[in-house]
C-alpha positions as CSV (number, residue, x, y, z in Angstrom):
1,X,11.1,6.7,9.5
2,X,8.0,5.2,8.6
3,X,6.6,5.3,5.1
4,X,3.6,8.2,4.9
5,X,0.1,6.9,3.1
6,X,-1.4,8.6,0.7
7,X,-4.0,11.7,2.2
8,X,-7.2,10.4,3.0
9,X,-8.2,13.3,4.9
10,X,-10.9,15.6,3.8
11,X,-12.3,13.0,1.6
12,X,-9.0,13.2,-0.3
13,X,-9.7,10.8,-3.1
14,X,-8.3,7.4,-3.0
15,X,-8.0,6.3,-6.4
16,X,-7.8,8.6,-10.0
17,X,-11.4,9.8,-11.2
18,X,-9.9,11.5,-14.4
19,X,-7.4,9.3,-15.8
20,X,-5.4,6.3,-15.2
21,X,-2.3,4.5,-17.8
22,X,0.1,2.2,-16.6
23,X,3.5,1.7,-18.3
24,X,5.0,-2.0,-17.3
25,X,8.7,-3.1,-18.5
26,X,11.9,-4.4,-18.6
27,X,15.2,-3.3,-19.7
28,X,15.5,-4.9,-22.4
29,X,19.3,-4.9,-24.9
30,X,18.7,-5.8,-28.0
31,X,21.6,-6.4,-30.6
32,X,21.0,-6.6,-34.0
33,X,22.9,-9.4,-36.1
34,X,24.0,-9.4,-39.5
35,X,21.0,-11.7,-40.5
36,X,17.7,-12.7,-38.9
37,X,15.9,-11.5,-35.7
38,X,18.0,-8.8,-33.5
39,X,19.6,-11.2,-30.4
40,X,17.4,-9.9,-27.1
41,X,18.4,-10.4,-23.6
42,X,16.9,-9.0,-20.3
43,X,19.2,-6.7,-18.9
44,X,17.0,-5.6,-15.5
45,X,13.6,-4.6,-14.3
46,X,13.0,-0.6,-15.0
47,X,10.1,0.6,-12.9
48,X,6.7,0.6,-13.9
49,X,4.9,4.0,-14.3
50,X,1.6,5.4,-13.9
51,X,-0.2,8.5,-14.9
52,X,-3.1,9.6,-12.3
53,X,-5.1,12.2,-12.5
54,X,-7.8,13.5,-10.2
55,X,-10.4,16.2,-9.2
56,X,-9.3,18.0,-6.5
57,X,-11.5,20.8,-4.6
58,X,-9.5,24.3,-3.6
59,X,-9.1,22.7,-0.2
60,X,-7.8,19.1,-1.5
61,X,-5.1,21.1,-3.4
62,X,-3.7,22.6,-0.4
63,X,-3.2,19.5,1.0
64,X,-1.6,17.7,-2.1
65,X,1.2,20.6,-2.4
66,X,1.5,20.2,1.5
67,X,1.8,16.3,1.4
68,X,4.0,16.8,-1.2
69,X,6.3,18.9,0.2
70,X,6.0,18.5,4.1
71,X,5.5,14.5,4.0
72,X,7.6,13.4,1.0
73,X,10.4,16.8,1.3
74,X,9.6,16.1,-2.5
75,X,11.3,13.0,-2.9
76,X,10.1,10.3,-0.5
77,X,8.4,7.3,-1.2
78,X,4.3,7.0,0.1
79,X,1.8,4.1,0.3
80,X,-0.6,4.0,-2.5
81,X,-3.6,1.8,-3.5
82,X,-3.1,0.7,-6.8
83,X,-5.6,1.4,-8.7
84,X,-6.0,-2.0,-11.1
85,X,-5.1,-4.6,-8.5
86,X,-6.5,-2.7,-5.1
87,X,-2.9,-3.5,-3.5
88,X,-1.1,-1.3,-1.9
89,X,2.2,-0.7,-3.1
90,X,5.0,1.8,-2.6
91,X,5.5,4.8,-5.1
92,X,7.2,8.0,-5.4
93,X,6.2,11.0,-7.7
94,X,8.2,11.8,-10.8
95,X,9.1,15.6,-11.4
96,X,8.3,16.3,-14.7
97,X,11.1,17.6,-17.5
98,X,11.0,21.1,-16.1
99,X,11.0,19.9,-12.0
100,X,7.2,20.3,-11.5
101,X,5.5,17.9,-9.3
102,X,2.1,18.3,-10.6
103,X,0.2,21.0,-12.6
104,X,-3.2,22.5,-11.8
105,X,-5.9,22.9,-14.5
106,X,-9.3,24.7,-13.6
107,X,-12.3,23.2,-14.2
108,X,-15.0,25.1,-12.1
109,X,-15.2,27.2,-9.6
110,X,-13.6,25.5,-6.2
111,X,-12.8,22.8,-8.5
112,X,-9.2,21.4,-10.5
113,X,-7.8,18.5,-12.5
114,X,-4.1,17.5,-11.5
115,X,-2.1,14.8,-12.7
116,X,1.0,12.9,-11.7
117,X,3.2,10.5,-12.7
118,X,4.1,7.8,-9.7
119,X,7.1,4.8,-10.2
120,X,6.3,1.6,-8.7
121,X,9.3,0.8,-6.2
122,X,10.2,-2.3,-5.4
């Protein structure tokens, strides 16, 4: 099955226009000793996060939920363009604590702010 891209139809938009953060890590254990600096070694790579947001139009929002749901079944990865080093990378979208994929805010009529958190797969 190939990987879906991100909408571009409709003039979905391509990178966030709202809001963009970027969480990079490792899994780090760190032990603490009886004295001097806490003993750190690297355990893995966890993922890196980000938190989009965009403005969506009534009609972009319809296509978002059905993306969502139709191309990913909820959990699939997609092809995104990321937006700090314009390379397009693999993601999937991280339900929030209480299983939501996204939440809606109005902002004018015909017009909504959404955001979404997306882990960088490898």
């Amino acid at each position: 099955m190939a990987i879906p891209n991100w909408p571009t139809a409709g003039n979905f938009p391509q990178s966030p226009q709202k809001g963009f953060s970027e969480s990079i890590g490792v899994n780090v254990i760190r032990t603490q000793t009886d004295m001097g600096p806490a003993k750190q070694r690297r355990r893995s790579r966890r993922p890196s996060t980000m938190d989009v947001s965009f403005i969506l139009t009534t009609a972009q929002t319809q296509t978002l939920e059905t993306f969502i749901n139709n191309d990913l079944q909820g959990v699939n990865r997609f092809k995104f363009t990321h937006p700090r080093l314009y390379t397009t990378i693999d993601v999937r979208i991280v339900p929030q604590s209480d299983g939501e994929f996204f939440k809606l805010q109005y902002l004018a009529p015909g017009y909504w702010q959404t955001s979404l958190k997306l882990e960088v797969l490898p």
